[in-house]
N, C-alpha and C positions, 0 to 999 in steps of 0.2 A: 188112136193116138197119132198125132203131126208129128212127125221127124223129119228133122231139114238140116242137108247136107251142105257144107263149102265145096262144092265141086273145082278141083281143079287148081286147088290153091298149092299145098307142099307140094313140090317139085314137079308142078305139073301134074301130079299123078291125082289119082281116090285122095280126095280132099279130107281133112276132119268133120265129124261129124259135130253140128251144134248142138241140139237137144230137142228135148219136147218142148211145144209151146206150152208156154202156162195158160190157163184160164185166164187169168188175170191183164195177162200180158196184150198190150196193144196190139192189134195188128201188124206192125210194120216190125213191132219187136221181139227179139227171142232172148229167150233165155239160152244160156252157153253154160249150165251144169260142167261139159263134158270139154272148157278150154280149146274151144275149135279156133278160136280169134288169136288167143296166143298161140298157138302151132301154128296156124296161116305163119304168124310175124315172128316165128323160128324162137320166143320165150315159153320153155318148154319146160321149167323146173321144175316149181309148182303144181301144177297139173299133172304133169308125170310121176309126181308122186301120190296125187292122190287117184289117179287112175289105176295104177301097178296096186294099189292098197287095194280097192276095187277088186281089180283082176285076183288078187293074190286071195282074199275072202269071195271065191268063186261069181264075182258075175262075168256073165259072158257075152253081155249085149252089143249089139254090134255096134253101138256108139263107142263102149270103153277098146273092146278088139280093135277099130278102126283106126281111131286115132291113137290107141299104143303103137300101132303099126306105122303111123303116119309120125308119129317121135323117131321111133324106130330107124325109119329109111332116113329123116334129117339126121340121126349118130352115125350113120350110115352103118348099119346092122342088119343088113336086106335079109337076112336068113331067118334071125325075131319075126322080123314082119311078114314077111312069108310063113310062118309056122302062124301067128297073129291072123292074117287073111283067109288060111287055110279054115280056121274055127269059124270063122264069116260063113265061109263056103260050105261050112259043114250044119247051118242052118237052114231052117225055112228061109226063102229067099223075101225078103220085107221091101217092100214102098216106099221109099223115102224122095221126099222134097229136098230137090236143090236150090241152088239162088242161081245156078242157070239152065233151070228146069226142073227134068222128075229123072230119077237113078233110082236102080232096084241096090240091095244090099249086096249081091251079088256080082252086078255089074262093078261096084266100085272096088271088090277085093279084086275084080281080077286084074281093074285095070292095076290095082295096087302089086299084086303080083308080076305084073308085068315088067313094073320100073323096077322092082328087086331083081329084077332076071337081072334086066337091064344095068343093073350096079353093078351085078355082080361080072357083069364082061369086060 
């Protein structure tokens, strides 16, 4: 499975993640399941609650953790998303494709934890 990340979009920080690519899907195009385009552009209603439904009926993939966490730090809630990042980090570390390169799923919760230190100063 392709997983490809917005690197670097919400607040500078672990960008949302977009989704799997579909079979289907063009090459140039993704599928956005997981609302990474509206969190980039801070429209975060919608998505946020269909992710928190997600989360809430136990998944835990680091697409829905990520970008809860990346809503998160836009309410400015850096402690969510820190507890959010922490479940990332508490997985196998996963391969994911960015659009400005390649990130491990690890790498982006930490940078994600990072900026929640960082709010929180």
């Amino acid at each position: 499975m392709f997983k490809v990340v917005l690197a670097g979009a919400t607040l500078a920080l672990a960008g949302p993640v977009l989704a799997q690519a579909t079979e289907t899907a063009q090459p140039t195009q993704v599928a956005d399941p997981y609302g990474a385009a509206s969190i980039a552009k801070g429209r975060t209603g919608k998505i946020e609650q269909k992710l928190q439904a997600a989360y809430e009926k136990g998944d835990r993939s680091p697409e829905v953790l990520l970008n809860l966490a990346a809503i998160r730090l836009q309410q400015n809630r850096p402690a969510e998303a820190r507890t959010l990042y922490q479940a990332v980090l508490d997985q196998p570390d996963l391969d994911m494709a960015t659009l400005n390169g390649g990130a491990m799923s690890h790498q982006l919760a930490q940078r994600g934890i990072a900026g929640a230190l960082a709010m929180r100063n």
